[in-house]
C-alpha positions in Angstrom: 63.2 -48.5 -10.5 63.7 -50.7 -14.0 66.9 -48.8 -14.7 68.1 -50.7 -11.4 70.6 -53.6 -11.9 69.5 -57.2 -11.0 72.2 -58.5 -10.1 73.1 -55.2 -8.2 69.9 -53.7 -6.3 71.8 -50.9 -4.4 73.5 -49.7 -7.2 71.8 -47.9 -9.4 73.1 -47.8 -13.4 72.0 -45.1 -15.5 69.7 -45.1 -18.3 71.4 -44.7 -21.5 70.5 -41.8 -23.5 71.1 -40.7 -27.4 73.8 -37.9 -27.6 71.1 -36.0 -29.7 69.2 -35.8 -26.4 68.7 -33.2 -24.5 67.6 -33.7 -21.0 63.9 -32.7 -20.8 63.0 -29.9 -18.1 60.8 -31.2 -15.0 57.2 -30.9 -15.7 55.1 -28.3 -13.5 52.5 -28.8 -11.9 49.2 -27.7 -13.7 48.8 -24.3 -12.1 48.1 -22.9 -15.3 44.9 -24.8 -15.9 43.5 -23.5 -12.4 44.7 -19.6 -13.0 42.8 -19.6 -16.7 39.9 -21.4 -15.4 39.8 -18.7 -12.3 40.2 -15.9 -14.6 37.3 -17.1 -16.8 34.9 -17.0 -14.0 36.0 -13.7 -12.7 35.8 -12.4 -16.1 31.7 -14.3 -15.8 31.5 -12.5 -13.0 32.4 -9.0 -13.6 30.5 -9.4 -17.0 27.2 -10.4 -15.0 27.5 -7.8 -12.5 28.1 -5.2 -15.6 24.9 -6.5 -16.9 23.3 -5.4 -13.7 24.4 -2.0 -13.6 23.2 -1.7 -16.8 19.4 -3.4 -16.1 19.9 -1.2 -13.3 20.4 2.2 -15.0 17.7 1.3 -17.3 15.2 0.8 -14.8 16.0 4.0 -13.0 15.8 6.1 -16.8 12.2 4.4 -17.7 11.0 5.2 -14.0 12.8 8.6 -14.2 10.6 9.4 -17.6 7.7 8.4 -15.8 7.9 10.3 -12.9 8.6 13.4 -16.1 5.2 12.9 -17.6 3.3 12.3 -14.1 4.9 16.0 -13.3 3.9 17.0 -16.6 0.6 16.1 -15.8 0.4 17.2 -12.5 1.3 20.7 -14.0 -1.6 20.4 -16.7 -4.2 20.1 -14.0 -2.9 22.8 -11.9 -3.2 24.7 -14.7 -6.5 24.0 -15.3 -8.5 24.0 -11.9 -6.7 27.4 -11.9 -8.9 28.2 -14.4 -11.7 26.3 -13.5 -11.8 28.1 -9.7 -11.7 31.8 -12.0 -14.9 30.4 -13.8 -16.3 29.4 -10.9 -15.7 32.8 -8.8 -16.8 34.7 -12.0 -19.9 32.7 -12.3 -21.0 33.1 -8.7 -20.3 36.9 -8.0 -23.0 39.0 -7.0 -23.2 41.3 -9.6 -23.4 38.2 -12.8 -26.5 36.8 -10.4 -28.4 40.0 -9.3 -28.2 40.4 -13.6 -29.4 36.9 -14.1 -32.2 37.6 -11.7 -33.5 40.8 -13.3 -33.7 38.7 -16.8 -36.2 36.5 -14.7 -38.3 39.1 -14.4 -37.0 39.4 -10.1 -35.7 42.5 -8.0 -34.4 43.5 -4.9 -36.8 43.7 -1.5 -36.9 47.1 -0.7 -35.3 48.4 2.1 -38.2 49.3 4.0 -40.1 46.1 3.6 -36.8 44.2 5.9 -36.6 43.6 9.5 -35.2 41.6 11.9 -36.3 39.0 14.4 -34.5 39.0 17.9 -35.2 35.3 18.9 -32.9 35.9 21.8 -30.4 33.9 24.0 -31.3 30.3 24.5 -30.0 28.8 27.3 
């Protein structure tokens, strides 16, 4: 409006430029400020979910070694009540105690010397 005449307020006179001049282009609005500022956060976000996966995956390895040495572990004491239930049926068969017996100076009841009670049905 200061380019306006006045003397002449509905005519308008042109502002005088330098030939050198060139007329400037209209200024944009600033969309470029929002589309850097939008790509930066996406950028955040993607970077913070990548960090999750990765915190993720990490977790899941140290509870997948775990689970490795509790199988591990598992298999070790298979292994050995195995071989603790062979010692055991080794120690308790009849022939290793009727041999422990006769070092103790025992032996068998004869034959003859057995009977059997009938204490019959009780009703």
């Amino acid at each position: 409006m200061a380019a306006l005449d006045w003397f002449a307020p509905d005519v308008a006179t042109p502002i005088p430029r330098k030939p050198s001049e060139a007329p400037r282009p209209r200024a944009r609005p600033r969309v470029h400020g929002r589309r850097l500022t939008g790509g930066i956060v996406w950028i955040g976000a993607f970077a913070v979910l990548l960090a999750g996966v990765v915190a993720l995956n990490v977790a899941v390895l140290r509870v997948n070694m775990s689970l490795d040495k509790l199988n591990q572990q598992q298999i070790e004491l298979q292994a050995e009540n195995t071989t603790l239930a062979s010692q055991l049926s080794s120690a308790g068969s009849s022939l290793r105690i009727e041999q422990a017996a006769r070092r103790l100076g025992l032996v068998p009841a004869p034959a003859s010397d057995t009977s059997y009670l009938d204490v019959g049905r009780r009703h």
